[in-house]
N, C-alpha and C positions, 0 to 999 in steps of 0.2 A: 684863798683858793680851796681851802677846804671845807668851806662853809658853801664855798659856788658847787663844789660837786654835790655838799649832800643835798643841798635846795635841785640841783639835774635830777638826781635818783629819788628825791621826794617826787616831782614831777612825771616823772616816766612812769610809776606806778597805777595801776587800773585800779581805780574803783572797786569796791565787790558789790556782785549786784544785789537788791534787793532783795532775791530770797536767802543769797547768804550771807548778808549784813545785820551784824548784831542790832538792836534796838538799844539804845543807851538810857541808863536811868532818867536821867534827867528829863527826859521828853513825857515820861509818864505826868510829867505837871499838867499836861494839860487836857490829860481824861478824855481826848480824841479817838473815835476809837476808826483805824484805818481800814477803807472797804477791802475785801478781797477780791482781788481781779482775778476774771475766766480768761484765761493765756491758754486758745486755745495751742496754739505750737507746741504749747510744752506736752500736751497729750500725746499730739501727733508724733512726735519724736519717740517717746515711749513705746509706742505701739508700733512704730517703724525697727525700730531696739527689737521689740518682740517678734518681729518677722522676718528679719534677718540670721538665715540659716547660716552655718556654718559652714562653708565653699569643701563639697566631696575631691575627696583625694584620690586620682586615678590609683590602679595596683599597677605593681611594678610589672616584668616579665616574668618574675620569679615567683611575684604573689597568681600574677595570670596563670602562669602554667603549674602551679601547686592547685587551684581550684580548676583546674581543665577548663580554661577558656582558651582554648587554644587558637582561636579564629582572632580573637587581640592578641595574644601574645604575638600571635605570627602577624599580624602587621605592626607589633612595635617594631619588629626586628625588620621588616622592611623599612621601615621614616627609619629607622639607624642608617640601615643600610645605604639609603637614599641619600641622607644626609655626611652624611661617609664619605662615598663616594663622589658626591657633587663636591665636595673639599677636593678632595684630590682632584678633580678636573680643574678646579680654580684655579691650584696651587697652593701649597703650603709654604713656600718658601724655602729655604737649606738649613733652619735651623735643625739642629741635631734633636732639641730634646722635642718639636714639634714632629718629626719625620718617628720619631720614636712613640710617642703618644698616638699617630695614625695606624701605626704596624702593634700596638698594644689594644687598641679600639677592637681594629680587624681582627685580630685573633682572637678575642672575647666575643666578637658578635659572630666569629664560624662554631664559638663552642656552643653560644649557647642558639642559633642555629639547630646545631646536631643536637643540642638535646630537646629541642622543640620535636625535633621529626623523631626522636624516640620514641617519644610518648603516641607520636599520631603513627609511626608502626604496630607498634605494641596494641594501640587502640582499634587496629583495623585486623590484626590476627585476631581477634576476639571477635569480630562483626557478625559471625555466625552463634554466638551466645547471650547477645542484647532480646532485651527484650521487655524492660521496663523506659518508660521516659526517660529519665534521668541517663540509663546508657544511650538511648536512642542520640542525646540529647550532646552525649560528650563523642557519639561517633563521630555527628553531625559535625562539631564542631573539627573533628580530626580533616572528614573531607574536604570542608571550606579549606582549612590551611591548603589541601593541596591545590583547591581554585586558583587560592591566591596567590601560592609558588609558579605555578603555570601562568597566570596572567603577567609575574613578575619575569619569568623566561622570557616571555615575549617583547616583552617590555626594555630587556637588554638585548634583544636583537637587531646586529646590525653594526652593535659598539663594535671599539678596537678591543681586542684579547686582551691590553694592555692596561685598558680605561676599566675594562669591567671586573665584578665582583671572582674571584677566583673559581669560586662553586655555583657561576653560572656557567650553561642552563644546569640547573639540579634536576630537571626531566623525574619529577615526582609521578606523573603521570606512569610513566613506564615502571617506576620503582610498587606501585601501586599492584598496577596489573599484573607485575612478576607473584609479587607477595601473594595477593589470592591465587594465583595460578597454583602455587605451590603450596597452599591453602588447600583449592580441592585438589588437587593432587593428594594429599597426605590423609585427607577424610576419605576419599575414594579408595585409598589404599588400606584403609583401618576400619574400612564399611564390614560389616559383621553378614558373616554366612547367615541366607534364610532358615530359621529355626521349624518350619515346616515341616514335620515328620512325613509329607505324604511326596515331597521330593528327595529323589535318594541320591540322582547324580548330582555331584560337585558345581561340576559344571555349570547344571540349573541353581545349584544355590546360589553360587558366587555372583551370576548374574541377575538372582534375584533380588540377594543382599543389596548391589550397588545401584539397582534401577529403585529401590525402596531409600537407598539414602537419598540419592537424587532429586524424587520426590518431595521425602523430608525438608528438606537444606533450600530446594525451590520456594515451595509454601513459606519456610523460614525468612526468606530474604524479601518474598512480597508483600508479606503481612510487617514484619518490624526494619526490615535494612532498605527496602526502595525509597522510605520516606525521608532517609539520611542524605540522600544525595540530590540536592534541589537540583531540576535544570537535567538531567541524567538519568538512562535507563538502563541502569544498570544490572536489570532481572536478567537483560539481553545479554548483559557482560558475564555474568554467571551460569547463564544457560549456552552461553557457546565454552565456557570452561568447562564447564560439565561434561558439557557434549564430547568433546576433543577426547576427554580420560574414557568416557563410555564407548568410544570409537577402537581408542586404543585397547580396549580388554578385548569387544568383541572379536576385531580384528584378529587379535593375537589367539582366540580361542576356535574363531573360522579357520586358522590356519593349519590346524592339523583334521585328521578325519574324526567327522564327528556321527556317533550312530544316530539311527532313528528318530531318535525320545531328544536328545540332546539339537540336534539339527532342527527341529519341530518348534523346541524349543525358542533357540534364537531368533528363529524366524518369526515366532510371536512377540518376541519384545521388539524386533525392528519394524516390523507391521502393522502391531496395533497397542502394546501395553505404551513403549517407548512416546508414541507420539502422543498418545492419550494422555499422559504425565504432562507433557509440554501444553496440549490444548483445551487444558481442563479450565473449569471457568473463573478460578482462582487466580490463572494466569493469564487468561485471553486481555491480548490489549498490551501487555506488556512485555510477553513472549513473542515474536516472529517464528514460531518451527521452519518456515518456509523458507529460509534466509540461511540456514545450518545444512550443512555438508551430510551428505549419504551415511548412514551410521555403516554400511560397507557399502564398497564400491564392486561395482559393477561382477567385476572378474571373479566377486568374491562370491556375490551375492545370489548369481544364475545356477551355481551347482548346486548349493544350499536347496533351491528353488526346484531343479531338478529332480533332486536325491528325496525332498520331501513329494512330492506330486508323485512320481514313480511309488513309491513306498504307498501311499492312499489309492493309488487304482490298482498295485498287485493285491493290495488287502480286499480292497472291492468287487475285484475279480473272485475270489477265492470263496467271499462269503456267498456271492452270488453261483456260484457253483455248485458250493456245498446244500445250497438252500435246494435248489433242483435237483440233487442227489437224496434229500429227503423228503422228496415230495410224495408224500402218500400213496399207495396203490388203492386203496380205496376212501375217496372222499367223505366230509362227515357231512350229516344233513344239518341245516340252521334254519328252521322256518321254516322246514317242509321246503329247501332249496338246497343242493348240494353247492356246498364250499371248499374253498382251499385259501391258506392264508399266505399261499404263494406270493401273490404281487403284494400283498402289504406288507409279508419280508423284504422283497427284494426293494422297496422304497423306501423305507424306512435304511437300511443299509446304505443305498445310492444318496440319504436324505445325510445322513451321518457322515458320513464319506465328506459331502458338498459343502457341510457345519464346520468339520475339521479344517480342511480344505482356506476357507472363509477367514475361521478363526487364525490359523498358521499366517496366510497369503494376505489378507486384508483385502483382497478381491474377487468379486463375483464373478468377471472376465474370467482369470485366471482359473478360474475349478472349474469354469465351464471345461475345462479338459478331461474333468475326471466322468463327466455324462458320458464321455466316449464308453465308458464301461459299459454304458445300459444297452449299446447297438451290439456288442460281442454277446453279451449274454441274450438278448430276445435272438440271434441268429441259432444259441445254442437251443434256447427255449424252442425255437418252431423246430429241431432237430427232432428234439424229447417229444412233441406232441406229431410229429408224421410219424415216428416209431411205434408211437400211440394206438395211432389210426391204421396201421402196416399190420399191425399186430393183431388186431381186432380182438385181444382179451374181455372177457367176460365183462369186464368193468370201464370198458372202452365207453358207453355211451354216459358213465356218471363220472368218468375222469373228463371229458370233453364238456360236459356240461360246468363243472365248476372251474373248469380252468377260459369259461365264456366269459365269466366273470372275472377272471384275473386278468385277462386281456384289456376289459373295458376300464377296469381300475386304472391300469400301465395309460393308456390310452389317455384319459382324464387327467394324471398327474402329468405327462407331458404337455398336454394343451394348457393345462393353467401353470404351469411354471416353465414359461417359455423363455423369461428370460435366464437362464440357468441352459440353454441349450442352445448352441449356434444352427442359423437358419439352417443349413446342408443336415447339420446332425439329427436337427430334429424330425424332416423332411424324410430322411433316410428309417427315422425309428416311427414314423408314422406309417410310412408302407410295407414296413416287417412287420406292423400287430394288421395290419389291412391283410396282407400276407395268411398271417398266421389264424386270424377271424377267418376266415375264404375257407384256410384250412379244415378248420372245425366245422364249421356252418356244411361244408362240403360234404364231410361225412356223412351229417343228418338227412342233406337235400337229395342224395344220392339214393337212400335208399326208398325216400318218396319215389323220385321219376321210376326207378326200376321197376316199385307198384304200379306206377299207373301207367306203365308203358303199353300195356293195353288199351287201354282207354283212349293214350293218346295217338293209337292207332287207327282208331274211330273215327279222328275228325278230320274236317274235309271231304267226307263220303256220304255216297247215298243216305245211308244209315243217319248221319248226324244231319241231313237235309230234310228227314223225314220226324225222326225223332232227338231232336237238337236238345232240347227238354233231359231227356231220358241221360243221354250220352253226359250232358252237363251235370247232372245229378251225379251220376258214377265218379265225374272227376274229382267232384265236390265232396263227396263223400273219401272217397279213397285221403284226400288232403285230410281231412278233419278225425280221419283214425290217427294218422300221424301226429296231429297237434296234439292231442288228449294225450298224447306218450309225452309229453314235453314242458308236463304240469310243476314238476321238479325242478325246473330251470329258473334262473333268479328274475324279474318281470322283467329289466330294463333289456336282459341276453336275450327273454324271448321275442319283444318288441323286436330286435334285430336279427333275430334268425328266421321269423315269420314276416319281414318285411324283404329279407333276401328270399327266400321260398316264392313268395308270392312276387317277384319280377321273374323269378325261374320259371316256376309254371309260366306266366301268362306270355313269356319269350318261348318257351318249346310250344304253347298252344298254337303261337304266329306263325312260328317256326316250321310247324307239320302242318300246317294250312299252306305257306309259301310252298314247302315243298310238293305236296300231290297235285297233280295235273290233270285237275277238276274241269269240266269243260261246264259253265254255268251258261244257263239259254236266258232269252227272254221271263223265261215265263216262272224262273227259279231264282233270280238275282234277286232279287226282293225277297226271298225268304231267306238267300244266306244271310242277308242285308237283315234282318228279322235276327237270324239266329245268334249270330254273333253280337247282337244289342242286347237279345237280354241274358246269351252268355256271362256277358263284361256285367251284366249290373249284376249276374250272382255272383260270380267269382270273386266283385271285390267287395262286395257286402261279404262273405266268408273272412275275407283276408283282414282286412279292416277291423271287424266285432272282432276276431279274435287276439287283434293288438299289430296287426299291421301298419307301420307308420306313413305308407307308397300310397298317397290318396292321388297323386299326380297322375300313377296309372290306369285311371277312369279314363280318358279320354283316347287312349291307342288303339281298341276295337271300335268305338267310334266312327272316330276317322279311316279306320278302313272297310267300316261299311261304308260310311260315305263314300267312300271310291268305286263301291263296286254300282252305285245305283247313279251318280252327276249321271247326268247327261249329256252339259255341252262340255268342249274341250279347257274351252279357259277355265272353268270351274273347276276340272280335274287337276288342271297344273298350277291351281290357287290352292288349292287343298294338301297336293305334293309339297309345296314349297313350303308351306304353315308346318308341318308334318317335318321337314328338313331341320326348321327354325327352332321346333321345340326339340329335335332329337336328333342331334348333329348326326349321329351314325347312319342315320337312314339313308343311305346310298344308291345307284343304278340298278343295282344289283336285287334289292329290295321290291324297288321300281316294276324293273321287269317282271320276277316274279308273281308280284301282285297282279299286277295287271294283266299275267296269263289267265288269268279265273276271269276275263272280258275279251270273250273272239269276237266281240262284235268292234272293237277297235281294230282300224284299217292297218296296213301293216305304216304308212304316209303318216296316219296320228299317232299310233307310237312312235316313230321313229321323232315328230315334233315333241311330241309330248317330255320323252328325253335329252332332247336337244334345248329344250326351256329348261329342265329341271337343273338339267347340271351348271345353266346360264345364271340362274339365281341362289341355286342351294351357297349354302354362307360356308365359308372353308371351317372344319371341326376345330377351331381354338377353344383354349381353354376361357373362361369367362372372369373378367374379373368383377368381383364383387365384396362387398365388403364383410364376406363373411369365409374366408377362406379358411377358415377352422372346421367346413361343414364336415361331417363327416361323407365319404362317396357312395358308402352303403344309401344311403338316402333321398341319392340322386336320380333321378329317373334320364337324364340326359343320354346316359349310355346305354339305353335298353336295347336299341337296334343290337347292340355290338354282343350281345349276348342268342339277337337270331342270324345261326348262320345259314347263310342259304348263294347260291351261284347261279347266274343268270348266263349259262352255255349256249357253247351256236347252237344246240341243237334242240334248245329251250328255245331259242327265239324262232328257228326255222316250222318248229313243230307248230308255234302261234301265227308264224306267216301263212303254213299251210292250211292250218285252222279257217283262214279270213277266206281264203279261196273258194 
């Protein structure tokens, strides 16, 4: 028997194989010498040895969360959880030390839990301090945990309060949002006074201090902390925190009365600094400003608005007063033109005014309140220059003359900066300097006519039938003493005072022609018709060469020679009617008179002749055109309205009697 086993275990034994079976002496007898076989496996094997890495050892949660991978640590602790949990739903059965091993798991995976969200607290007060990758990198990771807690929330939604994990929902979300809340909270609160030496109230500082963290801490969070939060725009989260604590000071600092300087103030950071922070181009895209709440509300915000606006039109007021209290009693020469540097004070103050205004309000609309200024003061202005003119001091004709000039400036700065000026206001300040121009220009033209009130006593008479020539020289002459007084005036004022002059004269010339009760014959109509053609071609060659801009009023003697010489009827009331068309005012009244200086019309053709005129004349509207900026000095429309003249019964009876 013991011989059978050891012949089994001699048997059972393997072979050793060829390469590590020794060679035995004895075989050397026979000087064979054995090939070496290419086995390729055996290489392959080798080289497979050589490629075979060593299987990576995941880290624990411990090693996780000591290297701040927080986004695995926090889903190991979720597969715990998971798997936890889904025991307990199975059943565990009643053993003791299994119910004991569940309730030892669970309280191990709530601490280390809690100590995972430590770190990603503590990771997220700091979020305002990152600023290398590697922080960027461990916030990031801090956030995700919170994705994942919140996806896990959701995820237990629904269970039994019974089934589910104790510390669900953990509502990380909300514990987040608290945290920075109270975050800028605490920075807003520890924001440093503007160090500014040129702001002295508090007030401004404080507000300057916290709109300059705000700023800060913005830039801060778009440039390194928006990148931390995939999926999330959370610039918007931090700029409605912001927002809320900057709400809360201004509010609290609108709430008592604040002066001038302080009130001006605030209202530039809510207008235009405040938003400008928000929609600067560093943030565009990722801030909504538009979506954030009134930095104050309403009730707050109107008197603020008030107290500032009032405060910029008494100052405007004041300056503008004081400017026309020191206006010169004798004007300085500039270029051989007398000046005053009246209107380009009073703009430049209305201009500063409207800047401030802009700058506080953040609206154009809105200061257009404060141009109301410029209607009080041109009403005071045309006060100061009728007192001027009342006065007739020594220096009356060189204070009028350079204040032609301050007119025309005022004038110009409202036309081009119109929008700065509500339609009514502006409408109203263009007819005070129209106004106030009439004024002055009046004085000048006034004491023309008084010269040549002679002369224009002449016409219409024998005298100026005979010698029409002679009479027209005197007038012409008389004009041209005048103008040569008026070489001192700036070019643009005299173009417009020798263009008003010259509709004056050639309106009183019409004007004493309508009125005298010339009885013209056959045999003389043709030469008034003569006189008054080449009257019109001297007088406006005078007016014109010497800077007249009224080239329009060539053709008004004209046409009333042509009246006195038509012949047939229709020609006369085609003439009327053109005559109507181009100068709305020319009325019945005109009509008749003219037409006294023709007794050879029956009393039957006048009577038609005005019974068409009035059929066709076009009712005196104003014209719309595309140039409603003209000025009216320029217009010849209204020449009639400046000859006055009355067509009485006794004007018409004395031409009926005439026809008899």
């Amino acid at each position: 028997m013991v011989l059978e086993s050891k012949l089994k275990r001699k048997m059972t034994v393997e072979p050793p194989s060829a390469e590590d079976r020794p060679i035995s002496s004895s075989k050397s007898k026979f000087k064979k010498k054995i090939p070496k076989l290419n086995l390729p496996f055996k290489k392959n094997s080798q080289q497979q040895r050589k490629n075979i890495q060593p299987e990576e050892i995941p880290l624990t949660f411990k090693q996780n969360l000591k290297e701040q991978h927080f986004a695995v640590a926090g889903k190991q602790l979720i597969n715990r959880e998971e798997r936890l949990f889904s025991v307990k739903q199975d059943g565990v059965g009643s053993s003791k030390s299994l119910v004991e091993e569940e309730e030892d798991n669970k309280e191990n995976l709530r601490k280390d839990f809690e100590e995972l969200l430590e770190e990603v607290w503590l990771t997220l007060g700091n979020s305002l301090e990152v600023q290398t990758e590697n922080e960027k990198e461990v916030l990031k990771q801090a956030v995700l945990v919170i994705q994942q807690e919140e996806e896990q929330d959701r995820r237990w939604e629904g269970v039994a309060e019974k089934e589910c994990p104790p510390w669900r929902p953990r509502c990380c979300r909300q514990t987040h949002d608290s945290l920075l809340q109270n975050m800028v909270q605490r920075r807003m609160e520890e924001a440093k006074l503007d160090s500014n030496t040129d702001i002295k109230s508090s007030v401004q500082k404080e507000i300057t201090g916290k709109g300059k963290q705000i700023k800060e801490d913005l830039l801060h969070i778009a440039e390194h902390v928006r990148s931390c939060y995939p999926g999330e725009n959370v610039c918007q989260l931090y700029a409605k925190l912001y927002h809320q604590e900057f709400c809360a000071t201004l509010r609290e600092i609108a709430d008592y009365g604040l002066s001038d300087a302080d009130c001006s103030h605030v209202l530039q950071w809510v207008n235009i600094h405040y938003p400008s922070i928000l929609r600067c181009k560093e943030l565009k895209g990722v801030i909504e400003y538009e979506q954030l709440e009134a930095l104050l509300p309403a009730n707050m915000f109107e008197p603020l608005e008030e107290q500032c606006l009032t405060q910029i039109e008494d100052t405007l007021q004041t300056w503008c007063l004081n400017i026309l209290k020191k206006e010169k009693a004798e004007p300085e020469l500039r270029d051989g033109c007398y000046f005053s540097c009246l209107a380009i004070d009073v703009i430049k103050c209305v201009h500063d005014a409207i800047t401030s205004a802009q700058k506080v309000l953040g609206s154009c609309s809105k200061s257009q309140r404060i141009t109301h200024q410029i209607k009080e003061f041109l009403i005071s202005y045309q006060d100061y220059l009728k007192n001027v003119t009342e006065d007739n001091q020594g220096n009356t004709d060189t204070v009028l003359k350079a204040n032609l000039l301050c007119i025309r400036q005022l004038r110009e700065y409202i036309t081009t900066n119109q929008e700065l000026f509500p339609a009514h206001l502006k409408s109203d300040c263009r007819s005070l300097l129209v106004s106030i121009r009439e004024l002055c220009h009046g004085y000048f033209t006034k004491s023309v006519h008084k010269d040549l009130k002679g002369t224009y006593a002449k016409l219409g008479t024998s005298e100026w039938l005979k010698h029409s020539e002679h009479v027209c020289g005197e007038l012409l002459e008389g004009v041209d003493t005048h103008i040569q007084k008026l070489t001192d005036l700036d070019k643009t004022c005299l173009q417009d005072l020798l263009s008003h002059l010259h509709k004056e004269v050639l309106a009183e010339y019409v004007r004493t022609l309508m009125k005298k009760k010339i009885k013209l014959g056959k045999a003389n109509i043709q030469q008034a018709a003569e006189a008054l053609r080449d009257n019109n071609q001297r007088i406006h060659t005078l007016f014109i060469e010497a800077g007249s801009r009224m080239d329009d009023l060539k053709d008004i003697l004209e046409s009333l020679a042509d009246l006195l010489t038509l012949k047939e009827l229709h020609t006369i009331e085609l003439e009327l009617a053109n005559l109507s068309k181009s100068y709305p005012d020319f009325c019945e009244a005109h009509v008749c008179a003219w037409l006294h200086h023709r007794p050879t019309l029956s009393t039957a053709e006048l009577r038609m002749i005005k019974e068409t005129f009035s059929e066709l004349r076009e009712p005196n509207t104003p014209v719309e055109t595309d140039h409603q900026e003209q000025d009216p000095l320029y217009s010849s429309r209204d020449f009639f309205s400046k000859v006055f003249v009355r067509c009485t019964a006794q004007q018409s009876l004395g031409h009926m009697l005439s026809c008899i």
